[in-house]
C-alpha positions in Angstrom: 115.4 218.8 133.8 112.4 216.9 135.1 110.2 218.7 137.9 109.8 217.2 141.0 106.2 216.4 141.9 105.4 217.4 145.6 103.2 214.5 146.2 106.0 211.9 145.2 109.1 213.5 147.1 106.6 213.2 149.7 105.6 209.2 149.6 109.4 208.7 148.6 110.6 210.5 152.2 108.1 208.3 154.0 109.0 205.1 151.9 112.9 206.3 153.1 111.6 205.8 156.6 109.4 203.2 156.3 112.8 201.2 154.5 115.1 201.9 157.5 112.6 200.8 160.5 112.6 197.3 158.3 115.6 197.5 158.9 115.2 198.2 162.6 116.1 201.4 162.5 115.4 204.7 164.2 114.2 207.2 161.3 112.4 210.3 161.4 111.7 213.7 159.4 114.0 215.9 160.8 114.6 220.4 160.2 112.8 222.5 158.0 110.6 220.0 156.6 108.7 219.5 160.0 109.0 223.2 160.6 106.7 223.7 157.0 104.9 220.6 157.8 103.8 222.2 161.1 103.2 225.4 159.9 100.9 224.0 156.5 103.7 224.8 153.8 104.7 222.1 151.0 108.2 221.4 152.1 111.0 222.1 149.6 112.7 218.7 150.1 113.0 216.5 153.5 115.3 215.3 155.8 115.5 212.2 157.5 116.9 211.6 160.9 118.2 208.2 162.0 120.2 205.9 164.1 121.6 204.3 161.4 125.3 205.0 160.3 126.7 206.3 157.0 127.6 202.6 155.9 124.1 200.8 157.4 122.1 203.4 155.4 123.7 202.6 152.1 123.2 198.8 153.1 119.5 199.6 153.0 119.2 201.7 150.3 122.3 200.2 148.0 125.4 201.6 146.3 123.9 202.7 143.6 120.9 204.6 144.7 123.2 206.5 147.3 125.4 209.2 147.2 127.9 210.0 150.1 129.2 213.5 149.4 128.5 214.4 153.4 129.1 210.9 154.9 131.8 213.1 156.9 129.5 214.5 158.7 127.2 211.9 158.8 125.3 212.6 155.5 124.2 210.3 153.1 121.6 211.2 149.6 119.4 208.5 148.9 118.0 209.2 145.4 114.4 208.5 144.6 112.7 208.3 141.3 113.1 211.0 139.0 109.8 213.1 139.8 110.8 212.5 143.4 113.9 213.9 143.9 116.4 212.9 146.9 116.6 212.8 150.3 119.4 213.8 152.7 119.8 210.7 155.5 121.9 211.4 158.5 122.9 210.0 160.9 121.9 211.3 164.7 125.2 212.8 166.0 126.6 215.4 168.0 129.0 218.1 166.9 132.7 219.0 168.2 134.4 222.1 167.8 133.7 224.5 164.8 137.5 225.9 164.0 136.2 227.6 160.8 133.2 229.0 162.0 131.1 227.1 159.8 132.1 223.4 160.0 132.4 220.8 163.2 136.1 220.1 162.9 134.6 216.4 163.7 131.2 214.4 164.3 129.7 211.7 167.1 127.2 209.3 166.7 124.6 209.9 169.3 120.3 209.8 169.4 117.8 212.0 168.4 117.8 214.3 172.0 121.3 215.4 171.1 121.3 215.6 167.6 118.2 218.4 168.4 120.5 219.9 170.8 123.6 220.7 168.0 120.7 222.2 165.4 120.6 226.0 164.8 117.0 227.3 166.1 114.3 225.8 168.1 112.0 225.5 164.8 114.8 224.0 163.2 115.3 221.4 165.6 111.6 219.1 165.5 111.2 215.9 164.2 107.9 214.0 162.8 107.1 210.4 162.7 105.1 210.5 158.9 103.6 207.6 160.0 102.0 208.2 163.3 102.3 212.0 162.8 103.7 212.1 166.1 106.1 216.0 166.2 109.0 215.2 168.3 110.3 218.3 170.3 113.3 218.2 172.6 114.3 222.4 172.2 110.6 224.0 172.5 110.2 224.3 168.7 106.6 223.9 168.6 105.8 226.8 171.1 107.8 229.1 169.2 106.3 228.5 166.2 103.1 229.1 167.7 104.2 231.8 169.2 106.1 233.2 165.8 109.5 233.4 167.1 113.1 232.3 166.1 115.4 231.6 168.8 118.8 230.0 169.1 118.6 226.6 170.8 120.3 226.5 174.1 122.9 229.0 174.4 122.6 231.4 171.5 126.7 232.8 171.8 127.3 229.0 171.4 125.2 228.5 168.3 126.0 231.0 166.6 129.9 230.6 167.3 129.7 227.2 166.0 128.3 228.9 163.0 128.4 232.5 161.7 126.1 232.3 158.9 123.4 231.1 161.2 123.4 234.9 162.2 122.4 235.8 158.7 120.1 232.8 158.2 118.3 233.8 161.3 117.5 237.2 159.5 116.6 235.4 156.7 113.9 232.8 158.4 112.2 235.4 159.8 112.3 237.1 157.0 110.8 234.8 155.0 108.3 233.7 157.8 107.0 236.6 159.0 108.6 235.9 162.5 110.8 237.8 165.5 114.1 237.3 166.4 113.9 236.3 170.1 115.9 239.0 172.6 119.0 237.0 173.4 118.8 236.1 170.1 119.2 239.1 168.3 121.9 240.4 171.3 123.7 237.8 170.4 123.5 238.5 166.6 124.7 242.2 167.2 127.8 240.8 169.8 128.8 238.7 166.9 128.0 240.7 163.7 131.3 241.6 163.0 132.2 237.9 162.6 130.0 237.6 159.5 133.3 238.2 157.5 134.9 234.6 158.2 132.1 233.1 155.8 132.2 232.6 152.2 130.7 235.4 150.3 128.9 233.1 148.0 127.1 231.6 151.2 126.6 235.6 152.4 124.9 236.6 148.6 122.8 233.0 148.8 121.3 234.4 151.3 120.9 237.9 150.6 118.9 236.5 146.9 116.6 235.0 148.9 115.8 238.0 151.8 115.6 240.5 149.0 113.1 238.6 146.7 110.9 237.8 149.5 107.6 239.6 149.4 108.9 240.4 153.2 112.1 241.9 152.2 111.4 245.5 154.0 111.2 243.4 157.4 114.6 241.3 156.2 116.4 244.9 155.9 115.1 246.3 159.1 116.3 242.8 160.5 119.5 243.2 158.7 119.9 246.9 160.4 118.8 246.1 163.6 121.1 242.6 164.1 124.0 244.9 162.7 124.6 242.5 159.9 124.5 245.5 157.3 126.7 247.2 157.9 129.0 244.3 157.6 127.1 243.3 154.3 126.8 246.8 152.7 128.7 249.2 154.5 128.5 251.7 152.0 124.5 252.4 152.1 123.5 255.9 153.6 121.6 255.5 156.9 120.5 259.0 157.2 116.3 258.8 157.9 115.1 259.9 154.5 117.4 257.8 152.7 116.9 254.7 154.8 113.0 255.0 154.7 112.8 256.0 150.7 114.8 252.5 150.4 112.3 250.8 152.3 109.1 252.0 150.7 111.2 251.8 147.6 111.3 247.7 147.9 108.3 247.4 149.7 106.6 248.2 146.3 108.8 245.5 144.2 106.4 243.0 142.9 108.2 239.6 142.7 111.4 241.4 141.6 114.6 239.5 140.3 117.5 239.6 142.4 118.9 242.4 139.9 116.2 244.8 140.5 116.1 244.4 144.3 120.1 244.9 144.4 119.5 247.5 142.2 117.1 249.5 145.0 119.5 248.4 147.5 122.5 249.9 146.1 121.3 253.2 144.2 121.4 255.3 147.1 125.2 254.0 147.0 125.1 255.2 143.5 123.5 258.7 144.6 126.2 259.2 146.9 129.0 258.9 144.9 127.2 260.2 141.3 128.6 257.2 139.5 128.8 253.5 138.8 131.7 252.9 140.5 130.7 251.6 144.0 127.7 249.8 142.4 130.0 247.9 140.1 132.3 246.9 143.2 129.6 246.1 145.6 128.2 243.7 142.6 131.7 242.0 142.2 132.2 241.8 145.7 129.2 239.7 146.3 130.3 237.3 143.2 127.4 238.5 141.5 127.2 236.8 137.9 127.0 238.1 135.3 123.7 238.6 134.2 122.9 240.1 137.7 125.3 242.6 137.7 124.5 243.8 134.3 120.9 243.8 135.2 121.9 245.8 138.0 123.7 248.2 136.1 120.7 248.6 133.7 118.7 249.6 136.1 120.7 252.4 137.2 122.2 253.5 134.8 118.6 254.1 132.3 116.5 255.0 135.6 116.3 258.6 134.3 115.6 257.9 130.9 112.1 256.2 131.6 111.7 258.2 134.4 111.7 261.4 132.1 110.2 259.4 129.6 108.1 262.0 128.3 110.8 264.5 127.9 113.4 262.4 126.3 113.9 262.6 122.4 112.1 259.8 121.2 115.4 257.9 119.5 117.2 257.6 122.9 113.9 256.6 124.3 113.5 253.9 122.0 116.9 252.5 122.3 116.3 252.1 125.6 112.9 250.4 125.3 114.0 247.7 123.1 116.4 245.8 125.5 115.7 242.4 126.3 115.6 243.1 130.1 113.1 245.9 129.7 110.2 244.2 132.4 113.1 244.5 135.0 113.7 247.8 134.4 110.0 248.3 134.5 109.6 247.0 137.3 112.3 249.0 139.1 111.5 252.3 137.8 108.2 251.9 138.4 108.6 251.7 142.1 111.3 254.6 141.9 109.1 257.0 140.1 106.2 256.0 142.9 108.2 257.1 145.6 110.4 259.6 144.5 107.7 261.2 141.5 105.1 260.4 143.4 103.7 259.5 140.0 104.4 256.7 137.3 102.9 258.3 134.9 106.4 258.5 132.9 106.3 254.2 133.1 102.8 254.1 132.4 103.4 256.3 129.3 106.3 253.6 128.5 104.2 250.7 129.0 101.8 252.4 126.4 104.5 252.6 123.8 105.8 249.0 124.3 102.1 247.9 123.9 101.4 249.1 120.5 102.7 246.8 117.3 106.4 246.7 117.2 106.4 247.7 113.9 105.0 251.1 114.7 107.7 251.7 116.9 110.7 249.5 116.2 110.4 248.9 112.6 113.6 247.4 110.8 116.6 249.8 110.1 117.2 251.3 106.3 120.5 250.5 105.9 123.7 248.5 107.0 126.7 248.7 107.2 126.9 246.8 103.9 125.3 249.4 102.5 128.3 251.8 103.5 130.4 249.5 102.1 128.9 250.1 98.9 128.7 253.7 98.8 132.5 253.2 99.5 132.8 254.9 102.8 135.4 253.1 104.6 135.2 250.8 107.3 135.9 252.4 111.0 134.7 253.7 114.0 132.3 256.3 111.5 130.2 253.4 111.1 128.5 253.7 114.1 127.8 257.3 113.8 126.4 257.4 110.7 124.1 254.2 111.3 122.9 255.7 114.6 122.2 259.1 112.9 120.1 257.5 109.7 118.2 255.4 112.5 117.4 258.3 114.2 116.3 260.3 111.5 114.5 257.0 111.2 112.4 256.9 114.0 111.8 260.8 113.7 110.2 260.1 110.8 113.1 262.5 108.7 113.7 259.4 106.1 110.7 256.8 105.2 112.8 254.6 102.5 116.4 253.0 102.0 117.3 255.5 99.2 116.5 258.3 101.6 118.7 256.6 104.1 121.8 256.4 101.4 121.5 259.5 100.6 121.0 260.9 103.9 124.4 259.1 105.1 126.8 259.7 102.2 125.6 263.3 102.8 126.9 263.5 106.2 130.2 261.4 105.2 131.2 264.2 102.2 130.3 267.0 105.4 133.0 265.7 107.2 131.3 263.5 110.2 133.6 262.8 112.7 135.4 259.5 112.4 
């Protein structure tokens, strides 16, 4: 997949606007570009805003560089060259009735003071002119920015019943930038929290992913708590003070963490609660996690006390556990367990140590096989896996040194009688 090149996306959304006012049309940057423009971030990918309909923008731009998967609402992607990505045209429009709660059951072409008007959030709602670097603000976006807050434009009961996800996405922006949620705002968050349900859960988890790997993720739970969107989310976390505050230090001290080990702090007071994996599984299915989360997830919880007691743990168990591919996640989450609960990571550190030396010192190659059962005749069956596991830990006890040792040591404990 070729990487796009900020500089390029850049020129190509200006050339986008630039191609439409030869065409004598309206266009400007439009929505969260202008907010990052405005506050000094590299936007993600831009927006354009214009006067020109679905079918006049793909006259400009052409068939074939055009894509109309939203021309429903209005939407047309113009794709650029391949280091510059797309961008997302649309048309200036006003919205009707949302029936779902998430879509406008139908669109209206209108001009750039009511298509501000229909946006989510004041700092949501600017537009920019690239080329004069004129900010166009019809909803009061720039003061809030200024001033650091998030609020609904217009009427928030009305934006947000147009929209239930905006709830969770207003938790999420100011999450992510470090802002407040403006009074009515968050009232009207709380009055409509319980509404959260009618969206998708894969739209819900999208936006949890990126809350809980912000470096601001204790502020996005508070947020979460506060607006009364977690308990719809998670309704299964304790509350109780000591709980609640050992989970916030807990992924306060997360340092760039994959979504596994965050959900894996989240949910292990869950865990606590109920003394198994049960509600941790469900809670992972229930927000479609896939399936590389989930088991990451599930690593983390279910080998937290064996690096946590590192020191303490028979040295074959601990090693099994230490060679897993995922063993920086877990790491990383036990290490801020152990900080807060411990109040030491001296049991990681010691981990870290181990891990550090030559893998051969520590994970050299097994004796035998199971071919080598084979050979000694020992059938084939669920006593393969115990004698393997006992000659490899004898192994890394240092018991046996050499493969005849290893024969010798298994057939042994087949003629005892292991257990099959």
């Amino acid at each position: 997949m070729t990487s796009i090149d900020p500089r390029r996306a850049r020129e190509f959304a200006q050339q986008v606007v630039v191609k439409l006012r030869a065409s004598k049309h309206e266009a400007l940057w439009a929505g969260g570009c202008v907010r990052d423009e405005l506050l000094g971030k590299q936007p993600k990918d831009y927006d354009v805003a214009t006067d020109a309909t679905p079918a006049q923008v793909r006259e400009v731009f052409g068939n074939r560089r055009t894509l109309p998967i939203g021309a429903a609402f209005g939407v047309i992607t113009v794709l650029g060259p391949r280091e510059a990505g797309q961008v997302e045209v649309a048309t200036f429009r006003r919205d009707a009735t949302y029936s779902d709660g998430r879509h406008p059951d139908s669109v209206a072409f209108s001009d750039a003071r009511e298509d501000a008007k229909r946006r989510d959030f004041t700092i949501n709602g600017l537009f920019y002119d690239p080329l004069s670097g004129e900010v166009i603000d019809y909803v009061g976006g720039q003061e809030d920015l200024k001033r650091q807050v998030l609020r609904a434009i217009g009427n928030p009961d009305e934006r947000l019943a147009e929209d239930k996800l905006r709830m969770l996405r207003a938790v999420r922006f100011a999450t992510t930038l470090g802002f407040d949620i403006e009074s009515e705002t968050m009232l009207a968050i709380q009055r409509y929290s319980k509404e959260l349900r009618v969206v998708s859960v894969e739209r819900i988890t999208a936006e949890l992913r990126r809350l809980l790997q912000h470096s601001n993720r204790r502020h996005g739970l508070e947020l979460l708590r506060e607006s009364c969107l977690l308990q719809e989310v998670l309704p299964e976390l304790p509350l109780q003070d000591e709980v609640w505050t050992q989970t916030l230090e807990t992924l306060d001290l997360l340092d760039q963490p994959s979504v596994a080990v965050a959900i894996a702090v989240l949910v292990r007071s869950v865990q606590s609660a109920d003394e198994s994996n049960r509600s941790a599984e469900a809670i992972c299915r229930r927000w479609k996690l896939s399936n590389e989360e989930r088991e990451g997830v599930l690593l983390c919880l279910n080998k937290e006390t064996t690096i946590r007691t590192a020191r303490t743990v028979a040295w074959p168990e601990l090693q099994r556990v230490l060679i897993v591919s995922r063993i920086d996640e877990l790491m990383s989450y036990c290490r801020a367990i152990a900080q807060i609960v411990d109040g030491t990571d001296d049991a990681i550190q010691f981990c870290r140590q181990t891990l550090a030396r030559p893998q051969a010192e520590w994970n050299p190659p097994p004796l035998i096989s199971g071919d080598d059962l084979m050979e000694l005749s020992i059938p084939a069956g669920s006593s393969y896996r115990k004698l393997l596991t006992a000659a490899r830990d004898a192994q890394l006890l240092g018991e046996i040194t050499d493969r005849g040792a290893a024969l010798t040591y298994v057939l042994k404990l087949w003629e005892d009688g292991i257990d099959g």
